[in-house]
C-alpha positions in Angstrom: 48.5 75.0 30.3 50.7 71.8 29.8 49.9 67.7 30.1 52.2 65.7 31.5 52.5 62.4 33.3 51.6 62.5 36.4 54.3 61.6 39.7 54.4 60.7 43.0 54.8 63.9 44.4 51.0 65.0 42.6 49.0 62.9 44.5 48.2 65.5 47.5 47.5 67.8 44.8 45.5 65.7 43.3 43.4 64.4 46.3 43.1 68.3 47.1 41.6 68.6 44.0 39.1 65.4 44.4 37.9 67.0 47.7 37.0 70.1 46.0 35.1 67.8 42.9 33.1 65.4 44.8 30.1 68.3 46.8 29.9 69.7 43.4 29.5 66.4 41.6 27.4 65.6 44.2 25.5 68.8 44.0 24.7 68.2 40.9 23.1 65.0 41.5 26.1 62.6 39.8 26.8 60.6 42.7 29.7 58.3 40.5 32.6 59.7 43.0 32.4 60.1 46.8 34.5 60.0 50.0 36.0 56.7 49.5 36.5 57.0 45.8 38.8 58.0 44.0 41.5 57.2 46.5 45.0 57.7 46.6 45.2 54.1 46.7 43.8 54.2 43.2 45.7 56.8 42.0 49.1 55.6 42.9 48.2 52.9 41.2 47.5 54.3 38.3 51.0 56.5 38.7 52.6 53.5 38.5 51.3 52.2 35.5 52.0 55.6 33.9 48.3 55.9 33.2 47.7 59.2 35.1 48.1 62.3 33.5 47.4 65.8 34.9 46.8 69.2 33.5 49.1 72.0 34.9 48.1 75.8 35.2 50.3 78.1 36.7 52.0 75.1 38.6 48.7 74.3 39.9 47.1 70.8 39.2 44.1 72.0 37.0 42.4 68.5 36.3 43.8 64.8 36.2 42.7 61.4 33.9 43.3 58.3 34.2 44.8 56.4 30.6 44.3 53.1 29.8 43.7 50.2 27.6 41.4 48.4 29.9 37.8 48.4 29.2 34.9 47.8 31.6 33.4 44.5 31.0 30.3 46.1 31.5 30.5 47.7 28.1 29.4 44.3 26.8 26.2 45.4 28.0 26.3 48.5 24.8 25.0 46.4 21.7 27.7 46.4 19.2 30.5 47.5 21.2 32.8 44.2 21.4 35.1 44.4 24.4 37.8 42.4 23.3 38.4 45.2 20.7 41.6 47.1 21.7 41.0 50.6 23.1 41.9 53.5 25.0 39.8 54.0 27.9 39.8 57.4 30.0 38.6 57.3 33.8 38.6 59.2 36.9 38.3 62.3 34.7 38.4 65.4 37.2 38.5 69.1 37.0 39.4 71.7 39.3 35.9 73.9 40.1 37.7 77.1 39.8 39.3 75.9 36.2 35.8 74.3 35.0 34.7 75.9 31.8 38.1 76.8 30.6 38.9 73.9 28.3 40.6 71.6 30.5 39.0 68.5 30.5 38.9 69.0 26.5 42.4 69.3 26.8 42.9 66.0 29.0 40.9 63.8 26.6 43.0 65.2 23.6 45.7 63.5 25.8 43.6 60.3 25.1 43.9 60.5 21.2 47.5 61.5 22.2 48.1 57.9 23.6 45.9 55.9 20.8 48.2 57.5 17.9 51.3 56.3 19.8 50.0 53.1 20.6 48.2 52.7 17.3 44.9 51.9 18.7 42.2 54.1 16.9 39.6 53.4 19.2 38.5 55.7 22.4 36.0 54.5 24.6 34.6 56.5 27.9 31.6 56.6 30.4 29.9 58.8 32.6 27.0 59.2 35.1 23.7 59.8 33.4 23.5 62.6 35.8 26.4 64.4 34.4 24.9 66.4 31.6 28.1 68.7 31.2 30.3 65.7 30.6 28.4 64.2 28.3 27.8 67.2 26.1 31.4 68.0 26.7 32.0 64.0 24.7 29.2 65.0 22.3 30.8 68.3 21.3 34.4 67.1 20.6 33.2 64.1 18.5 32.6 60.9 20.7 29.4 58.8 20.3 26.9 57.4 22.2 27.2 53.5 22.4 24.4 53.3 25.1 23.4 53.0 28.6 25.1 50.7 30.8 25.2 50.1 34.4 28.1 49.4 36.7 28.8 46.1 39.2 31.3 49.0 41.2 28.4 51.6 41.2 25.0 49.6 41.8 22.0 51.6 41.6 23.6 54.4 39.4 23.5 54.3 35.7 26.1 55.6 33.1 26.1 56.0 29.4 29.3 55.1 27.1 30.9 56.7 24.9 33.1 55.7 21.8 35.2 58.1 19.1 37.5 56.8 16.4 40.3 57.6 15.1 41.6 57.4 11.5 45.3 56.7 12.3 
C-alpha cells in the first residue's frame, strides 16, 4: 500500500469511494458526512492546494485525507487548545468498506506526522463525530488526546470531540 498526493484524475475514484462511506457512516449513526458533503467541489479544492492525499491498494483508492494547517475555529471551544497555535489538521478522513480494518486510515494519519516533520510543526490536531466510536479509538490507540467536546457551526445539531498529538521534532 503506498500514499501519495492525490490528482485530478482521483476524484471519481474518490467520490466512488464517498458513496460507498456515507450508508455505513450513516448506519452507524455518525451522521458528520451525507449526500451533499464531501463534494467533489471540496475535494478539488483541496487537490489544488495539494492537501489531499490518498491511499493506493492494488491501484485501487483505499481511503483519502484531507492535510492542512487550518484549524476549525470552533476548537476554541476545547479549553486549553489555543487556535492561533500552528498545526496540522486532518479532515474528510475516509476509508474504503471493503479495506476497513486493514490499517489504512492508520496509515493516512501517519501521512499527517509525515507533513508536520516537513513543515516543522509538532502539533496534530483532528475531530470526529461523537458517534464514531471506531475513529476515536482508532486516535486513542495511535497516541492522540482528547482536547474535548466541541460542536460545529457546519454541522448543527451534531457534536464532535477533538483530538490533539504532539510531536517531538
Amino acid at each position: 500500500m503506498n500514499v501519495r498526493l492525490a490528482t485530478i484524475n482521483d476524484i471519481s475514484s474518490i467520490m466512488l469511494l464517498v458513496q460507498q462511506v456515507v450508508p455505513v457512516m450513516q448506519a452507524a449513526g455518525n451522521r458528520q458526512w451525507d449526500n451533499t458533503y464531501p463534494n467533489a467541489e471540496v475535494f478539488e479544492s483541496d487537490i489544488q492546494n495539494n492537501y489531499l492525499w490518498v491511499a493506493e491498494f492494488e491501484n485501487q483508492i483505499a481511503g483519502v485525507i484531507a492535510i492542512t494547517e487550518g484549524q476549525e475555529p470552533e476548537y476554541a471551544q476545547v479549553p486549553d487548545w489555543d487556535v492561533d497555535e500552528p498545526a496540522i489538521v486532518a479532515h474528510r478522513l475516509a476509508v474504503s468498506p471493503a479495506m476497513q480494518g486493514k490499517g489504512v486510515a492508520a496509515l493516512l494519519l501517519q501521512q499527517c506526522e509525515v507533513v508536520a516533520v516537513q513543515k516543522q510543526i509538532p502539533l496534530l490536531r483532528l475531530d470526529t463525530n461523537s458517534a464514531n466510536r471506531p475513529m476515536q479509538n482508532l486516535f486513542l490507540k495511535i497516541g492522540y488526546h482528547p482536547g474535548g467536546e466541541i460542536t460545529l457551526n457546519k454541522k448543527p445539531g451534531l457534536q464532535f470531540i477533538a483530538f490533539e498529538k504532539r510531536l517531538s521534532l
